[in-house]
C-alpha positions as CSV (number, residue, x, y, z in Angstrom):
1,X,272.6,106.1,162.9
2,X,275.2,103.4,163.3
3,X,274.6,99.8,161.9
4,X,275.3,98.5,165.3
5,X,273.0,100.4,166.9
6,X,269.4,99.3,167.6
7,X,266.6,100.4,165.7
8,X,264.3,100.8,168.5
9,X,267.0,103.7,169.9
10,X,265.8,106.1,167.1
11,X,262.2,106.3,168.8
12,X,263.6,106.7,172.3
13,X,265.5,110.1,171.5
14,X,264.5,112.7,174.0
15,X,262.0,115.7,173.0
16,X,263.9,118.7,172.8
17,X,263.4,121.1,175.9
18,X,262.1,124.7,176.4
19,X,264.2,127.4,176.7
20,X,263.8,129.5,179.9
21,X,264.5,133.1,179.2
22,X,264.6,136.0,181.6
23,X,263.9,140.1,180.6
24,X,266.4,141.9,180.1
25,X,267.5,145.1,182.0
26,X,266.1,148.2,180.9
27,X,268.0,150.2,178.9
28,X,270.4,152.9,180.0
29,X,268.6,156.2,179.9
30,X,265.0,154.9,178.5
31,X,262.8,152.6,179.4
32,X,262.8,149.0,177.1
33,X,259.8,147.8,176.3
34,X,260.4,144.4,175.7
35,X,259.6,142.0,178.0
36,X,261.6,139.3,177.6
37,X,264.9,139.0,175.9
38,X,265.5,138.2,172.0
39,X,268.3,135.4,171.4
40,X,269.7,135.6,167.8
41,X,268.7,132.2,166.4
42,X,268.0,131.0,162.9
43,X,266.0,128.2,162.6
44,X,263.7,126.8,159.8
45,X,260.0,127.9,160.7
46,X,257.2,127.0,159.3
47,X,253.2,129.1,160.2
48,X,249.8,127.8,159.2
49,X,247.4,130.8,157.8
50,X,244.0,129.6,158.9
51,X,242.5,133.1,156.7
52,X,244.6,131.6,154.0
53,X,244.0,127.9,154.7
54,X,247.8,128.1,153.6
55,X,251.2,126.6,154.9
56,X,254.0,129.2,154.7
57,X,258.1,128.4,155.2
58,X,260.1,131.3,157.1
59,X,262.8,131.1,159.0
60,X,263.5,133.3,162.1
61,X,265.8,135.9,162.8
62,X,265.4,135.9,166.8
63,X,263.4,134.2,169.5
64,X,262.3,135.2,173.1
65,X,259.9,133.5,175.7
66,X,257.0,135.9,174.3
67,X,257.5,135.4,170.5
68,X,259.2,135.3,167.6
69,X,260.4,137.7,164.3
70,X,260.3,135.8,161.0
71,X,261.1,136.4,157.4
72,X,258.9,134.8,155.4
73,X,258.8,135.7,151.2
74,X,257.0,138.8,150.8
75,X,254.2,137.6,148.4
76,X,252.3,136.4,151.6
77,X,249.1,137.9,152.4
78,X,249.9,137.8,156.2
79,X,248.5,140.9,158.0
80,X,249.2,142.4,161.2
81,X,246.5,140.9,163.8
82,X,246.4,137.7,161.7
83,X,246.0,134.5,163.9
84,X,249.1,131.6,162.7
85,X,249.8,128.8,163.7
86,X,253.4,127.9,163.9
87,X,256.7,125.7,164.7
88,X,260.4,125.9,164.9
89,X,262.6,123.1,163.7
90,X,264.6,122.6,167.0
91,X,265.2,118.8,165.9
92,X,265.4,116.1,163.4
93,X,262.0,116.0,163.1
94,X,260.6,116.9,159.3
95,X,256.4,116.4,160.3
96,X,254.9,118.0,163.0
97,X,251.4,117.5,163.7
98,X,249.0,119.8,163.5
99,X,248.5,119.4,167.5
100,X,251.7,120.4,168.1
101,X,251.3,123.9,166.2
102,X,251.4,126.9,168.9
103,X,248.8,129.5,168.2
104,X,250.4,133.1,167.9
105,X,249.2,136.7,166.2
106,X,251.2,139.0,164.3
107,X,251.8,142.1,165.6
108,X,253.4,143.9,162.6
109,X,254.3,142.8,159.0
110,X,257.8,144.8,157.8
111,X,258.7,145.1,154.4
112,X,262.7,145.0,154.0
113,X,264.6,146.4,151.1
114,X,264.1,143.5,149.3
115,X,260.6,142.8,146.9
116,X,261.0,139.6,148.1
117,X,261.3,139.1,151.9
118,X,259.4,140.7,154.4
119,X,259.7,140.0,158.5
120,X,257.0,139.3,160.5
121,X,257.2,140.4,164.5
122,X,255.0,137.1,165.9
123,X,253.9,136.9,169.5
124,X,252.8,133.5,171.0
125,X,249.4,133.9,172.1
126,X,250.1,131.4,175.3
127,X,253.6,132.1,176.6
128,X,253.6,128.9,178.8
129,X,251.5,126.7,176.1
130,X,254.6,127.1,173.7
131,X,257.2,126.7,176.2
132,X,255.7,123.5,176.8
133,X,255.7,122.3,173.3
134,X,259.3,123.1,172.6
């Protein structure tokens, strides 16, 4: 921040807003079954294992309005049909409150060639809740 500039500015920055995504078309000759289109983004993530009572870092590989794929080390214990709780650093923020976690379940846990990473497929368990808390 500038020295000229106030320090009360810093509070007032705007909330980051949600992303409005629509499905895409299906595919030529099949049927797709996604519902909502996947947007290439790497971000810092960061999921809350209430089995676990554990914080885990990731980061994400691609994002849509129904969930979100992850890679996440792969000494986790994170199971398919787990409940997390989990955010996306969007902004400058470092702390999020535990409030502003968005409750998702995984659907599949996939081990990569690596010993070390695996990629979790995560689906937000209220699309319009975390669409709001973006």
């Amino acid at each position: 921040m500038p020295a000229s500039e106030p320090a009360s500015t810093k509070a007032k920055r705007p909330r980051a807003r949600a992303i409005v995504i629509d499905p895409p078309p299906p595919a030529p000759g099949g049927r797709d079954r996604r519902k909502h289109q996947r947007h290439p983004i790497e971000r810092p993530a960061k999921l809350f294992c209430p089995k676990s009572g554990r914080f885990i870092a990731g980061r994400t590989h691609n994002i849509s309005a129904g969930g979100v794929l992850v890679e996440v080390d792969a000494g986790e214990t994170i199971e398919s049909g787990d409940a997390v709780l989990m955010t996306v650093a969007f902004g400058d923020r470092f702390i999020v409150p535990m409030s502003e976690l968005v409750r998702c379940t995984v659907i599949r846990t996939l081990r990569t060639g690596s010993d070390h990473v695996a990629t979790l497929a995560i689906a937000y368990d209220n699309a319009a809740e975390s669409a709001m808390s973006a």
